[in-house]
N, C-alpha and C positions, 0 to 999 in steps of 0.2 A: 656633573650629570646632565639628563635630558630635560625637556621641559616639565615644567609641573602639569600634574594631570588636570583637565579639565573634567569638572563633574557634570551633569545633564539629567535632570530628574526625568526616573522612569515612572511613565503613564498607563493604564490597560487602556485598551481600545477593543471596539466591537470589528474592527473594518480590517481584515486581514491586507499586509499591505505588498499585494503581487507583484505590480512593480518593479519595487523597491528591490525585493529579494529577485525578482527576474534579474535588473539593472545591474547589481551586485555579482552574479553568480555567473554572469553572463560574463562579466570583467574577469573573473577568475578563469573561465571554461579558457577564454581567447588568450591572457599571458600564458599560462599553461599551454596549450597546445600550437601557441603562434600562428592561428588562423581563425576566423570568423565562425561562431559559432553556427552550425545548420537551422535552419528553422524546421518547425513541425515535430522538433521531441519531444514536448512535454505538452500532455492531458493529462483532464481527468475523465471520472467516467464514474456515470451513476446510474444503475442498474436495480428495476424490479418487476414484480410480479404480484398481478393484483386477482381476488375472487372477484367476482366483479367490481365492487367501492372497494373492497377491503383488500388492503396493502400486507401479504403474505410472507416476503421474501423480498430483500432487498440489499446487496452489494453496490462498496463503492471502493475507487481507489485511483491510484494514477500512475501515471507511464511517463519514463523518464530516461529517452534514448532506447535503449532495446529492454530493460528490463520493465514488469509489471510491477506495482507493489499491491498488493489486495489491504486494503486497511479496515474495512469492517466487512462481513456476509453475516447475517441473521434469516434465521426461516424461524417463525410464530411457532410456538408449541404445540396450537393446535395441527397443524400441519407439517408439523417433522416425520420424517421415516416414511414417508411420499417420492424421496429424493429428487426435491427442488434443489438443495445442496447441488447434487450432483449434477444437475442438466446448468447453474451457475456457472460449476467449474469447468464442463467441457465447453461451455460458453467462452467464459473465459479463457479460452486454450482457442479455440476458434478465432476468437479475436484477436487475442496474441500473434497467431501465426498470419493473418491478414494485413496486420499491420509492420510485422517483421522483428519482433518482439524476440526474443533467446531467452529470459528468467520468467519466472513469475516467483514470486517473494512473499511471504506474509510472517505471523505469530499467532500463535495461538497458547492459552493460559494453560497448567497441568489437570484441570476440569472440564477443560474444553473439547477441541475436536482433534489431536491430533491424530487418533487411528483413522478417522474419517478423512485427513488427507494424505496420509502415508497410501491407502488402499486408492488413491486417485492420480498414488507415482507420484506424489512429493517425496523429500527428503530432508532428515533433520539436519543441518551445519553446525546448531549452537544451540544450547541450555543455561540460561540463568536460574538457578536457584534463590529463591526469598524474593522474587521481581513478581511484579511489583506490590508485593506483598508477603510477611510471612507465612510460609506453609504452602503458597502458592511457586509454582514457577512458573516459565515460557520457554516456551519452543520458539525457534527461529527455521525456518522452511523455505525449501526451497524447489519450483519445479523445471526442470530445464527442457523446452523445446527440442525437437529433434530437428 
């Protein structure tokens, strides 16, 4: 048989290592495609809205080649149903199209928001059941650029 495995104690760390996982992914993008990876795909983007100090509404997420992922939107309880939500997502959709974007992607929990983004022309792909948690599920969403 093959070599024996080598073992290498795993450490946490605070310092996410970009990099690394850039250096890595980047190796894969180029054998795969047999050409030099483009530059300029990959952001992120951190988005808010403030009362004047007070930090109200704030989205973040990142862009990876054409599609968006949204990985968190939060708007304060005291200010919901104001539709900050909503001026976010046509944000979001503004930007997307600026920068030449075709998805925008996210999840939302079955407590959450999803009629809030179906009525904004997302659409559902996928459902986990018991994720991540019992009794809970997730939506998996999708919105596609024209």
């Amino acid at each position: 048989g093959g070599s024996p495995m080598t073992h290498y104690p795993v450490e946490s760390t605070e310092l996410m290592p970009e990099d690394f996982y850039e250096r890595v992914f980047t190796h894969g993008y180029e054998t795969h495609f047999q050409h030099p990876k483009p530059e300029g795909l990959d952001q992120s983007f951190i988005w808010q809205m403030k009362d004047g100090e007070r930090l109200v509404a704030a989205m973040n997420g990142k862009i990876r080649h054409q599609a968006m992922k949204i990985e968190n939107l939060a708007i304060d309880p005291g200010y919901q149903g104001q539709r900050l939500g909503s001026q976010f997502i046509d944000y979001a959709k503004d930007y997307a199209r600026q920068v030449g974007v075709t998805s925008i992607l996210l999840t939302t929990r079955t407590y959450q928001a999803k009629d809030f983004y179906l009525k904004h022309g997302f659409e559902v792909y996928g459902f986990l059941e018991d994720v991540p948690m019992p009794g809970v599920g997730v939506y998996y969403m999708i919105y596609r650029l024209k």
